[in-house]
Backbone as CSV, one residue per row, in Angstrom:
resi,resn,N_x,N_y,N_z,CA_x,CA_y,CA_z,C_x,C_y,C_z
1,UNK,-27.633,-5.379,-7.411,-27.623,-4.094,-6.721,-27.376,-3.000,-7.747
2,UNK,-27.695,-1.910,-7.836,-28.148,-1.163,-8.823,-27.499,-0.082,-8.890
3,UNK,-26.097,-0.054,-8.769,-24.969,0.609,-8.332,-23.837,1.066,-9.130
4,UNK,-23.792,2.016,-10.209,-22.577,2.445,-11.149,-21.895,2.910,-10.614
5,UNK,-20.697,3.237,-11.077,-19.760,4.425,-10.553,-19.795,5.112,-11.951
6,UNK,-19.387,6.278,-11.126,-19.238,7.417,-12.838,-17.851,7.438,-13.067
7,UNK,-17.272,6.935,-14.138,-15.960,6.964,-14.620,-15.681,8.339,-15.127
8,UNK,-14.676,8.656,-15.166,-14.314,10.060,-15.763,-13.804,9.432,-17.391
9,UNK,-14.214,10.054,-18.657,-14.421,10.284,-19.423,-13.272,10.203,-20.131
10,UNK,-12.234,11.377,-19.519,-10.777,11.374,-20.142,-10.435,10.672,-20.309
11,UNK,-9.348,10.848,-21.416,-8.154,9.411,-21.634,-7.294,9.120,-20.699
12,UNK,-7.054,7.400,-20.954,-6.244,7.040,-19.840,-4.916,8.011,-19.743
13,UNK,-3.931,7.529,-18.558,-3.103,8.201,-18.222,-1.852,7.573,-19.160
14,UNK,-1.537,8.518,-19.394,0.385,8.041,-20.365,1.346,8.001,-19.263
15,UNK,1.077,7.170,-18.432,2.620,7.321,-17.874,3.956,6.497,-17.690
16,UNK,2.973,5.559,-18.593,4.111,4.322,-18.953,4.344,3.994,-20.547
17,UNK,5.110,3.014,-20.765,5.713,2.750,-22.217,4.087,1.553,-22.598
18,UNK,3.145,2.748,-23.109,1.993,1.580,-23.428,2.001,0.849,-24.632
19,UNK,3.035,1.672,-25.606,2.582,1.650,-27.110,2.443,-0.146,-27.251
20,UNK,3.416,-1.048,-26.219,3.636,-2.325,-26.641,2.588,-3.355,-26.007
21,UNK,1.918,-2.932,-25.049,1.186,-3.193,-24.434,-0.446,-3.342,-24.827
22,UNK,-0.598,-1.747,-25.130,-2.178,-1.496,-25.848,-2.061,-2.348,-27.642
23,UNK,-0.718,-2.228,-27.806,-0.607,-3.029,-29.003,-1.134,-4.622,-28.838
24,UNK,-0.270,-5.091,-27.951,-0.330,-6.447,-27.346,-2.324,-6.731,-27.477
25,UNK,-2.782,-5.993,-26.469,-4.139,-6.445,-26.142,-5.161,-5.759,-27.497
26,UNK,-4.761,-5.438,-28.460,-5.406,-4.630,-29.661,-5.300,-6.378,-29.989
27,UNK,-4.331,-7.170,-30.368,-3.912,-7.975,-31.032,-4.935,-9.418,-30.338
28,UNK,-4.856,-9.329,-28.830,-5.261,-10.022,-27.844,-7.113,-10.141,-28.415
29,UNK,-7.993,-8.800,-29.007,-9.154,-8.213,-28.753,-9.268,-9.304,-30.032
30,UNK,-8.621,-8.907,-31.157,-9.074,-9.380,-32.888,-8.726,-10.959,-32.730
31,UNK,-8.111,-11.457,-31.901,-7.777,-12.647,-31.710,-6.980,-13.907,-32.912
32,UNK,-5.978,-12.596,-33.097,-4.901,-12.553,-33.100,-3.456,-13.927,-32.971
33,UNK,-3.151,-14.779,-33.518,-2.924,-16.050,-33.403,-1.557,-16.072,-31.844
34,UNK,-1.612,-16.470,-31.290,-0.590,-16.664,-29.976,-0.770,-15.330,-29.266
35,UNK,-1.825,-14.798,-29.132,-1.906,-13.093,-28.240,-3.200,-13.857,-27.367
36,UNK,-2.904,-13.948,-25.936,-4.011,-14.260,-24.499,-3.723,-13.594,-23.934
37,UNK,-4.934,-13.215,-22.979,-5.114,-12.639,-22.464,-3.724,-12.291,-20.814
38,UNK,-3.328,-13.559,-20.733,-2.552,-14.073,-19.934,-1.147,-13.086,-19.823
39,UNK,-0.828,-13.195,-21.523,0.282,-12.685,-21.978,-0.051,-11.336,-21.957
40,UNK,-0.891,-10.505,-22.648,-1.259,-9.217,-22.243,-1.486,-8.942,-21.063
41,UNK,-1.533,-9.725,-19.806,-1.245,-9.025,-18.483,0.390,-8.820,-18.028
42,UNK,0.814,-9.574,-18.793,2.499,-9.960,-18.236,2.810,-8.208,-19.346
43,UNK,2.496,-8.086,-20.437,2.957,-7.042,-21.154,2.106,-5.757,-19.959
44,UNK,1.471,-5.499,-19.742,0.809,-4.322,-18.775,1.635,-3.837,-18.066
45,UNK,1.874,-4.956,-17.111,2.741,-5.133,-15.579,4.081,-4.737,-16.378
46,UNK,4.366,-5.280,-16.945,5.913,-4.358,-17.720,5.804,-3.339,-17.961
47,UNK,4.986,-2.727,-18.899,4.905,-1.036,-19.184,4.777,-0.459,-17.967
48,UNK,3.774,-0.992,-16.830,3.817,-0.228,-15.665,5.054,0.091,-14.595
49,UNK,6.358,-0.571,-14.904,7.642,-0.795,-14.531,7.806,-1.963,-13.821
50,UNK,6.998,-2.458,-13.718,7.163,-3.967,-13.178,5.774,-3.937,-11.768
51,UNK,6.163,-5.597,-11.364,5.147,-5.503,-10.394,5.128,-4.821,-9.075
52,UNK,6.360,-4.353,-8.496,6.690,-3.818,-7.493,6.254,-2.632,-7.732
53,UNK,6.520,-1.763,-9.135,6.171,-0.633,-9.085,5.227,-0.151,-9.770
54,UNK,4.511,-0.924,-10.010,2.766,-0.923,-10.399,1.691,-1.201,-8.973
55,UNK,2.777,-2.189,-7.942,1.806,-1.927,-6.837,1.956,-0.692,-5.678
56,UNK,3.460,-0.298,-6.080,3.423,1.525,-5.289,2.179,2.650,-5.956
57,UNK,2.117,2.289,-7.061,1.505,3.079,-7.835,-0.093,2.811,-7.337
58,UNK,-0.255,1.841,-6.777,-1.867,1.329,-6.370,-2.207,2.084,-4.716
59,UNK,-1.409,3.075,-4.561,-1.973,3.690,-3.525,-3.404,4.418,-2.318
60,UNK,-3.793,4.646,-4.279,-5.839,4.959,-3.212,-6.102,3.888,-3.413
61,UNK,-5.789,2.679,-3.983,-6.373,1.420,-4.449,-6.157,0.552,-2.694
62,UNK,-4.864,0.843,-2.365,-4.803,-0.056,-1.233,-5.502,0.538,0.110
63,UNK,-5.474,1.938,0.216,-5.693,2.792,1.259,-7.637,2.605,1.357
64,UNK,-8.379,2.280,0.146,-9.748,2.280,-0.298,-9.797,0.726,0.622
65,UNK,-9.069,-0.182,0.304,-9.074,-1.521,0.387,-9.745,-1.203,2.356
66,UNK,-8.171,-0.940,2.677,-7.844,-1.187,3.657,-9.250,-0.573,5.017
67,UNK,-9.662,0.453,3.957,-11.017,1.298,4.661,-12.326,0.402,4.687
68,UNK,-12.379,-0.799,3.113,-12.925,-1.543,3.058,-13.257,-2.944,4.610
69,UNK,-11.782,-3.030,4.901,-11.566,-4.036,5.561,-11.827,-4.140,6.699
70,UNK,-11.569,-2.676,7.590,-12.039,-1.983,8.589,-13.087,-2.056,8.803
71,UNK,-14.230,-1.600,8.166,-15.313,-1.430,7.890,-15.882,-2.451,8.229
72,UNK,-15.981,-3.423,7.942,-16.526,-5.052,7.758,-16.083,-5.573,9.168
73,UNK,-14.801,-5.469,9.494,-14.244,-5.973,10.380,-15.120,-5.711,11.730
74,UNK,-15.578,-3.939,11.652,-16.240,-2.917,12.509,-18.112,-3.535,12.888
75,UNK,-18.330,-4.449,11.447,-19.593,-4.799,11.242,-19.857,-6.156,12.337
76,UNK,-18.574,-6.602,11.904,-18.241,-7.860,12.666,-18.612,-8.102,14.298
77,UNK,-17.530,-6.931,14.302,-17.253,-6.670,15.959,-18.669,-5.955,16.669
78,UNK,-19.177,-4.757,15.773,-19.837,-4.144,16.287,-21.015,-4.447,16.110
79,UNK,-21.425,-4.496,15.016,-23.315,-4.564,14.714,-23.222,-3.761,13.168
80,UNK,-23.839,-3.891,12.585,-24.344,-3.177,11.240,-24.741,-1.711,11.609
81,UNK,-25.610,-1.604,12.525,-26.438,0.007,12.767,-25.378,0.741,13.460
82,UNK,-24.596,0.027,14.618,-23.794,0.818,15.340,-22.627,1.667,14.419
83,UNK,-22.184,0.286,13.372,-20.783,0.492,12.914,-21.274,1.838,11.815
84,UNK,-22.579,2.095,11.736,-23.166,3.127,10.392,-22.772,4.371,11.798
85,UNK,-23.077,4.303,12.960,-23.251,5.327,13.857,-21.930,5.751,13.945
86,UNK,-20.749,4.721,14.024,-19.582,5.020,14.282,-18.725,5.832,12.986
87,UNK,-19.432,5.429,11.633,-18.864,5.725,11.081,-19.579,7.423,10.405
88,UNK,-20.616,7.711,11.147,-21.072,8.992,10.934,-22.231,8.908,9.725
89,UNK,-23.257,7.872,9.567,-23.724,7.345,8.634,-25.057,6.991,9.376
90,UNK,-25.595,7.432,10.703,-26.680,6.979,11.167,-27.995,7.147,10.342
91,UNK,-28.051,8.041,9.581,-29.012,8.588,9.017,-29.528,7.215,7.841
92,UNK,-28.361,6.700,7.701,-28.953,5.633,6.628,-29.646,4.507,7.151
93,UNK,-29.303,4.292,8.690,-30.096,2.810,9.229,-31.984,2.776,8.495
94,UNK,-32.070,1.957,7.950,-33.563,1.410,7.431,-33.440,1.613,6.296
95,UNK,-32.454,2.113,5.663,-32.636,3.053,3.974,-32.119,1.703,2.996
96,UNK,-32.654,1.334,1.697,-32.417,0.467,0.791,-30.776,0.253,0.532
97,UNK,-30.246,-1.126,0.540,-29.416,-1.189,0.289,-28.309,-0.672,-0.723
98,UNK,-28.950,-0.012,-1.668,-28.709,-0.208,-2.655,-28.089,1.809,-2.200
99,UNK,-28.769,2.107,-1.549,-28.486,3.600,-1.054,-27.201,3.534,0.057
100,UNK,-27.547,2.486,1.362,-26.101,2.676,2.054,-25.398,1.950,1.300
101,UNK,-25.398,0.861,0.357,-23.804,0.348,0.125,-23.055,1.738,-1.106
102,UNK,-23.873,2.932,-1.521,-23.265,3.864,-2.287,-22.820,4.872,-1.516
103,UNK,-23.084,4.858,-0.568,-23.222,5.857,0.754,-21.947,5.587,1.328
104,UNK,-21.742,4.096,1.181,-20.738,3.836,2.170,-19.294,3.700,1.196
105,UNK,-19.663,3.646,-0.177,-18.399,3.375,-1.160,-18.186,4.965,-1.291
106,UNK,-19.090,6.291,-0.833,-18.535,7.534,-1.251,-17.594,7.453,0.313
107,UNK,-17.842,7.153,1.143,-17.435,7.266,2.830,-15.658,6.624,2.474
108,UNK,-15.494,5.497,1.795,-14.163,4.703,1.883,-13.582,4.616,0.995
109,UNK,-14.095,5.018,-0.330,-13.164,5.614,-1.351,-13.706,7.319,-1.703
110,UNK,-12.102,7.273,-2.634,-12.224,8.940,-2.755,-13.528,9.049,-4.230
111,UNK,-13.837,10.276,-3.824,-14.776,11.056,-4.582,-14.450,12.150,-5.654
112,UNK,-13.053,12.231,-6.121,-12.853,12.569,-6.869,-12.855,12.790,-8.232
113,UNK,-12.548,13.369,-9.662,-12.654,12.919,-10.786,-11.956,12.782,-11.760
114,UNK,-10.753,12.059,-10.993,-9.369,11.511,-11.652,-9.607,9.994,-12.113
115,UNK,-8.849,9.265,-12.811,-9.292,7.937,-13.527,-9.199,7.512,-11.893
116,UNK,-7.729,7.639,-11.787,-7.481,6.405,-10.253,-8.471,6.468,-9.259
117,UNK,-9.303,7.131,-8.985,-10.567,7.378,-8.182,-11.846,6.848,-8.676
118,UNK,-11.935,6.849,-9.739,-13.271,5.972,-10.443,-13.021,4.892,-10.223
119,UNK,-11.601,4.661,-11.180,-11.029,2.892,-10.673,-11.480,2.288,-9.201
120,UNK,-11.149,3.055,-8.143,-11.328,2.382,-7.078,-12.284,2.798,-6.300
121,UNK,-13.229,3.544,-6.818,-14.520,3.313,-6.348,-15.196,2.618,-6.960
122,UNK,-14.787,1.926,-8.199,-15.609,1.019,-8.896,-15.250,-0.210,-8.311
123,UNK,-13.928,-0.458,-7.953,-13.679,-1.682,-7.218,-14.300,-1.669,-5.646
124,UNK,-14.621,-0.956,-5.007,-15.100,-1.101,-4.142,-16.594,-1.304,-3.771
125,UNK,-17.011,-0.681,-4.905,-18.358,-1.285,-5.340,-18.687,-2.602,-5.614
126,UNK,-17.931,-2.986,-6.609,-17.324,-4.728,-6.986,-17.901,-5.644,-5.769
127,UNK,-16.864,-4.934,-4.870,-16.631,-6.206,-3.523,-17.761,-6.211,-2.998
128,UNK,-18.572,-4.760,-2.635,-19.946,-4.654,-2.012,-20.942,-5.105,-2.731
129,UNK,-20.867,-5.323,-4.000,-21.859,-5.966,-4.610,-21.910,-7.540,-4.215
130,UNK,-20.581,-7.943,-4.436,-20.113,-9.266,-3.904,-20.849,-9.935,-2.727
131,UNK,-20.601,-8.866,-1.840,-21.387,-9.263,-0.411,-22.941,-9.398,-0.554
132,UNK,-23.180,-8.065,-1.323,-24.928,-8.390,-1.339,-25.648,-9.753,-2.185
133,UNK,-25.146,-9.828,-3.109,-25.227,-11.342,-3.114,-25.304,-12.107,-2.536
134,UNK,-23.675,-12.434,-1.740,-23.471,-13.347,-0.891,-24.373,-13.731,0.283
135,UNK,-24.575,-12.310,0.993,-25.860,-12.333,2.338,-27.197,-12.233,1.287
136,UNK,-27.639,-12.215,0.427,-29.067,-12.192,0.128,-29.803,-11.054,0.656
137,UNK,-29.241,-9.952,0.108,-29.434,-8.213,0.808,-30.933,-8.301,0.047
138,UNK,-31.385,-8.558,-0.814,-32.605,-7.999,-1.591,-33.595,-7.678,-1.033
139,UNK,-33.937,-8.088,0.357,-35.053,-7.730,1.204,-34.375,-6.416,1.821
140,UNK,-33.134,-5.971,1.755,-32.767,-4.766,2.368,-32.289,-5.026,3.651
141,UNK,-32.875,-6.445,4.153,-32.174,-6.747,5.964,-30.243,-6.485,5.917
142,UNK,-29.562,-5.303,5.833,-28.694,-5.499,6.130,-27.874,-5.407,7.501
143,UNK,-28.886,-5.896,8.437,-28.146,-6.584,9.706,-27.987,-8.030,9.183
144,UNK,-28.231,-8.468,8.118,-27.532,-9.723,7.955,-26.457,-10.394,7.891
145,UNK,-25.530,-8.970,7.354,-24.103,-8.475,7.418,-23.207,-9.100,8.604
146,UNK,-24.198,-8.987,9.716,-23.233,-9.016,11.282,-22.842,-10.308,11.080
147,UNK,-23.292,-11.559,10.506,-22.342,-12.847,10.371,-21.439,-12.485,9.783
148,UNK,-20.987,-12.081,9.049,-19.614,-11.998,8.450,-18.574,-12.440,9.350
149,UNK,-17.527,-13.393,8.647,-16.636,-14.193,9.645,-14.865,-13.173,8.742
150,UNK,-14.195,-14.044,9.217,-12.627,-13.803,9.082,-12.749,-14.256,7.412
151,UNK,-13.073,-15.172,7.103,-12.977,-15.784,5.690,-14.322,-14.650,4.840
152,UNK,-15.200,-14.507,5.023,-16.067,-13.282,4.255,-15.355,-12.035,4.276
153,UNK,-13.970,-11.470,5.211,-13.765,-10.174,5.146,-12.344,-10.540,4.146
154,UNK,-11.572,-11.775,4.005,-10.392,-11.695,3.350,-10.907,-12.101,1.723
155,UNK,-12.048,-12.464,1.784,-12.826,-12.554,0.453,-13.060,-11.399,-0.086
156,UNK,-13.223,-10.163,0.706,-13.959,-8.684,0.340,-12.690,-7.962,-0.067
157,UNK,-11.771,-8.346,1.115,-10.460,-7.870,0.784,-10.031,-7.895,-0.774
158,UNK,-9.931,-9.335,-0.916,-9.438,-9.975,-2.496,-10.130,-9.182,-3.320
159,UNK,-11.358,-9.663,-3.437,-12.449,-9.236,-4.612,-12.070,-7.710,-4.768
160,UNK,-11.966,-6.823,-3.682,-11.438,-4.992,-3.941,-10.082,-5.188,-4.600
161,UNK,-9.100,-5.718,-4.019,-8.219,-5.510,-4.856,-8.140,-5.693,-6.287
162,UNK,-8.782,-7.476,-6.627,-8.760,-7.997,-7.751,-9.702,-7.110,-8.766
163,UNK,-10.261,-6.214,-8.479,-11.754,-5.509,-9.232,-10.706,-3.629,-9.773
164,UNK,-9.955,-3.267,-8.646,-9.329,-2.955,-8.884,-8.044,-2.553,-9.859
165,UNK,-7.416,-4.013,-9.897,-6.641,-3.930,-10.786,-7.037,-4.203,-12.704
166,UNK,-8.475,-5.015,-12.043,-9.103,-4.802,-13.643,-9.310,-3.462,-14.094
167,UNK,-10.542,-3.112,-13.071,-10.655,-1.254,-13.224,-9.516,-0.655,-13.908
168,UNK,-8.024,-0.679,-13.292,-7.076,0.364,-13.728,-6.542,-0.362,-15.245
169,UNK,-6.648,-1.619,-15.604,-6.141,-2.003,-16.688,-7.116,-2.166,-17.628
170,UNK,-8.434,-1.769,-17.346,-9.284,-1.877,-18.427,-9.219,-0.120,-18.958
171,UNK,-9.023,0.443,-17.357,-8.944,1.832,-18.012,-7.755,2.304,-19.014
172,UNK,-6.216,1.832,-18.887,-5.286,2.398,-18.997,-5.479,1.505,-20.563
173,UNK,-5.643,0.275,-20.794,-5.764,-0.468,-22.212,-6.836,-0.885,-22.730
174,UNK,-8.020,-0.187,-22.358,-9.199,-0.457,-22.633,-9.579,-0.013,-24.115
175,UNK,-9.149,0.956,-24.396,-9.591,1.807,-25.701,-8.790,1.162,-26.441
176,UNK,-7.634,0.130,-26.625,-6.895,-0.403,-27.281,-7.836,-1.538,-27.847
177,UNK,-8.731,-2.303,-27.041,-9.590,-2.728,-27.474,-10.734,-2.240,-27.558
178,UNK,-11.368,-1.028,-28.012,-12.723,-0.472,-28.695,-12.229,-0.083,-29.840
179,UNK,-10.374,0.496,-30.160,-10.651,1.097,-31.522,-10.169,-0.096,-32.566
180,UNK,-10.361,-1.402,-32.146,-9.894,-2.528,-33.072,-11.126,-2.805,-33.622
181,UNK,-11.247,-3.228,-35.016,-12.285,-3.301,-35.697,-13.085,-4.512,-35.145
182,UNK,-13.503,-4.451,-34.056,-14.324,-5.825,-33.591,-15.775,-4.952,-33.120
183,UNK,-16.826,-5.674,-33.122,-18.149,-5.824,-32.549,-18.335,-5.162,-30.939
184,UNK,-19.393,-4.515,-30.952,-19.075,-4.159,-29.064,-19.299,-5.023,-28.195
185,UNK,-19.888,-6.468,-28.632,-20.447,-7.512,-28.023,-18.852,-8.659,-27.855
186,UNK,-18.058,-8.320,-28.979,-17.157,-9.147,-28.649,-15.604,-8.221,-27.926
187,UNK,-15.884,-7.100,-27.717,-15.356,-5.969,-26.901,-15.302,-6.450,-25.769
188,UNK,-17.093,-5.963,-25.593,-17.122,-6.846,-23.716,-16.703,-8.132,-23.457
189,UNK,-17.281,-8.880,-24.686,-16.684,-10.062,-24.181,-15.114,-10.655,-23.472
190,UNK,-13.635,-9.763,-24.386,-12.997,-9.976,-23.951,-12.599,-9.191,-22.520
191,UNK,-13.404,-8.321,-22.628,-12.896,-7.394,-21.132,-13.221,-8.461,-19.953
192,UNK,-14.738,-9.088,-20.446,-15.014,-9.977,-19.173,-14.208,-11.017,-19.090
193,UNK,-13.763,-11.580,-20.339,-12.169,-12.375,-19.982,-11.286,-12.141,-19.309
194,UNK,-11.135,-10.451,-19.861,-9.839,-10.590,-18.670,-10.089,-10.348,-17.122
195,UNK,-11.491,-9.995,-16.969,-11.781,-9.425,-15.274,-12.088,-11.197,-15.069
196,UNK,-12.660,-12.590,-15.843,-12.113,-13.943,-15.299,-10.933,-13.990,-14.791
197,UNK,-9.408,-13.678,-15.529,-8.601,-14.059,-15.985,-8.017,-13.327,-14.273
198,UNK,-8.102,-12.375,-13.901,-7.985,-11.323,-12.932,-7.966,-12.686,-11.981
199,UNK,-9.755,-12.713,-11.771,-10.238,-13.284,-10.663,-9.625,-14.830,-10.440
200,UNK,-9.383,-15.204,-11.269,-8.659,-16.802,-11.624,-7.009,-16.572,-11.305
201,UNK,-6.569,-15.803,-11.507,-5.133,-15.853,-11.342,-4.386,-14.934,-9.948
202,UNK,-5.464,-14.191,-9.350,-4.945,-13.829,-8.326,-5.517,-14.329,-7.106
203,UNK,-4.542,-14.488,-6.088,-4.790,-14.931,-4.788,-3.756,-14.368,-3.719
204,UNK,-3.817,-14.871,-2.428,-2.890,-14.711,-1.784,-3.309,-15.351,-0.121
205,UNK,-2.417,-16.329,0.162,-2.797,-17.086,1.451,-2.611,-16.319,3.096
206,UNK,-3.581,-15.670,3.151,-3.260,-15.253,4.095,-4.155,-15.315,5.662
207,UNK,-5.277,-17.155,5.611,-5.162,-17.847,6.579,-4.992,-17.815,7.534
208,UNK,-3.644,-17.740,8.085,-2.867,-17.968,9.504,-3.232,-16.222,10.047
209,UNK,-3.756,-15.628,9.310,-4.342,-13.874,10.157,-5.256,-13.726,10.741
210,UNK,-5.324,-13.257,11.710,-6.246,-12.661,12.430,-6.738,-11.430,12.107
211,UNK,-7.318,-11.470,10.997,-8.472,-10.181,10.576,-8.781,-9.702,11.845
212,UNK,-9.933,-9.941,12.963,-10.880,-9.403,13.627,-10.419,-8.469,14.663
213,UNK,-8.951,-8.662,14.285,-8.448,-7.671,15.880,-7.381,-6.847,14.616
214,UNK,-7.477,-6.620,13.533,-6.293,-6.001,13.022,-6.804,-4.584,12.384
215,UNK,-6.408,-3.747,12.111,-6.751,-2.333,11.806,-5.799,-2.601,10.348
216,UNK,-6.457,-2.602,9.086,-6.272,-2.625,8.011,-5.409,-1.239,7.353
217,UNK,-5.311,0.021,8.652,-4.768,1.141,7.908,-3.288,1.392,8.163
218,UNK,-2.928,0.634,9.288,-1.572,0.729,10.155,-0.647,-0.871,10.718
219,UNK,0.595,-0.373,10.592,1.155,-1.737,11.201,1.129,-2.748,10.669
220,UNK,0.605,-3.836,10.963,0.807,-5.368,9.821,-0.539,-5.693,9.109
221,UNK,-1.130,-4.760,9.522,-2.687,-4.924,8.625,-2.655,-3.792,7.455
222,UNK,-1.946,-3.038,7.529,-1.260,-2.197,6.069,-0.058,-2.760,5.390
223,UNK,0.734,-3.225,6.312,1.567,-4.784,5.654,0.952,-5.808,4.766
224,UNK,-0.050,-6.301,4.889,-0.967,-7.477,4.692,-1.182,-6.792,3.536
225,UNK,-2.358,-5.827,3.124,-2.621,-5.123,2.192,-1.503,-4.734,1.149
226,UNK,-0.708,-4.310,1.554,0.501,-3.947,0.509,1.247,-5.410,0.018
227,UNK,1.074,-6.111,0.511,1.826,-7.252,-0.129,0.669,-7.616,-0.995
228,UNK,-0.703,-8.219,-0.123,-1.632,-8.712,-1.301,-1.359,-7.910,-2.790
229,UNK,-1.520,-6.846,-2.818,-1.234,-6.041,-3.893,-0.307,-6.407,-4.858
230,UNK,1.031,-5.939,-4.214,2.414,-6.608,-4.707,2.100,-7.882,-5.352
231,UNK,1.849,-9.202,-4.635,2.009,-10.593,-5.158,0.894,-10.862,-6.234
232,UNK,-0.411,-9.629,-6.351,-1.333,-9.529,-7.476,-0.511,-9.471,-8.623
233,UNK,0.607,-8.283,-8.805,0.705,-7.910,-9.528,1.985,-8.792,-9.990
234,UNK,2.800,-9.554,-9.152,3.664,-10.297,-9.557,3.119,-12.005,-9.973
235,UNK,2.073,-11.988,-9.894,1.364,-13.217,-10.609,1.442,-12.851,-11.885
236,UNK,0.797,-11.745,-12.115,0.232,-11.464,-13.034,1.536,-10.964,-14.542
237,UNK,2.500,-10.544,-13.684,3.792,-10.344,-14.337,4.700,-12.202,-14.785
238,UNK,4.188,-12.875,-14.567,5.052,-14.305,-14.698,4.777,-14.270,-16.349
C-alpha cells in the first residue's frame, strides 16, 4: 500500500537524560562488542523515566490507538460503507484503498507537525497496512474488511501500539545511529532490528475481552489500552 507519512524534519525532542542512551545505541549501530539491541531498549525506557512514565508520555499514541480500535470494531458491527458514513467519510466509498486507508489515518490520528504526531500517524498507518495485507485489499474490495473478528482487531490494536513505540524511539535515537560511521544500508538494517526486536518482544494477553461491545475511548476499553502500553514499555525496560 503506497502510503508515507511525512515526518517532521526537526530534531528529536530533549526531554530526557539521552546522552546514555543515544550513546548506548551509537555503540549498538557499529556493533560494538556486548551492545544489543535488547539492552538499548532497557537504556531508552530509562532515559524516558521509566516504563510507567514513558507510557503517560504515549498519550496521542494511545488516544490514536484507541480511535484505531473503534473504528474496526464499527467495521465489524456495522459494514465498511456505513462505518465510512458514520464516520463522515462517505465520499470515499469506491475510492482506491490506498486513498481511504490515508483518509482514514488523517480522520484518527492527529495532523499536526510535531514529532509525536508523525510518530503516530506513522504507526497507524503500520497497522492499516497490516490489515491490507492481511484481507488482500489489492483489488480495492474493501468490504472485505467486514470479516474482521475480535482476534484481527486486538492484532491492529498491538501492531499500532508496537509501530508506535518504534516510531518514537527511532525518532528520539535514531540520528544516534546515522551519525556513526556506518553504511546507510547497515543503518536500516539495524533500525529494522529493532522494529523485529519491538514486534518480538511485545505482547499482552488480553483474550478473555470482549472487543465487539467495548468503546476503546472510555471506561475499561481506555483501561485496556493504557495498560497494553504500560506492559510494552515494561517489557521492554527488563
Amino acid at each position: 500500500m503506497p502510503i508515507s507519512p511525512s515526518i517532521n524534519p526537526q530534531n528529536p525532542e530533549e526531554t530526557g537524560n539521552w546522552g546514555g542512551a543515544k550513546g548506548y545505541m551509537a555503540k549498538t549501530a557499529s556493533g560494538s562488542s556486548g551492545y544489543t539491541i535488547s539492552k538499548g531498549a532497557k537504556a531508552y525506557v530509562k532515559a524516558m523515566g521509566g516504563a510507567r512514565k514513558a507510557s503517560r508520555a504515549a498519550r496521542v499514541g494511545k488516544t490514536s490507538t484507541a480511535r484505531l480500535g473503534n473504528f474496526l470494531r464499527s467495521i465489524s458491527e456495522n459494514g465498511f460503507e456505513e462505518t465510512l458514513r458514520r464516520y463522515g467519510l462517505a465520499d470515499l466509498i469506491g475510492q482506491p484503498a490506498a486513498k481511504v486507508f490515508a483518509s482514514i489515518a488523517d480522520l484518527i490520528a492527529p495532523s499536526g507537525a510535531t514529532n509525536e504526531d508523525a510518530n503516530t500517524r506513522a504507526a497507524v498507518l503500520d497497522a492499516l497496512e497490516n490489515l491490507y495485507v492481511q484481507f488482500e485489499l489489492e483489488n480495492d474490495d474493501l468490504t472485505k474488511l467486514e470479516a474482521l473478528g475480535e482476534q484481527d482487531i486486538r492484532i491492529a490494536i498491538l501492531d499500532c501500539c508496537k509501530a508506535y513505540i518504534y516510531e518514537k524511539w527511532l525518532q528520539q535515537l535514531g540520528l544516534a545511529i546515522e551519525r556513526k560511521a556506518i553504511t546507510a544500508n547497515e543503518a536500516l538494517a539495524k533500525e529494522q532490528e529493532a522494529k523485529n526486536f519491538i514486534k518480538e518482544a511485545v505482547n499482552y494477553d488480553f483474550e478473555n475481552k470482549s472487543l465487539l461491545n467495548m468503546d476503546f475511548s472510555r471506561g475499561e476499553g481506555k483501561l485496556l489500552i493504557n495498560n497494553i502500553f504500560t506492559e510494552a514499555y515494561l517489557i521492554l525496560e527488563q
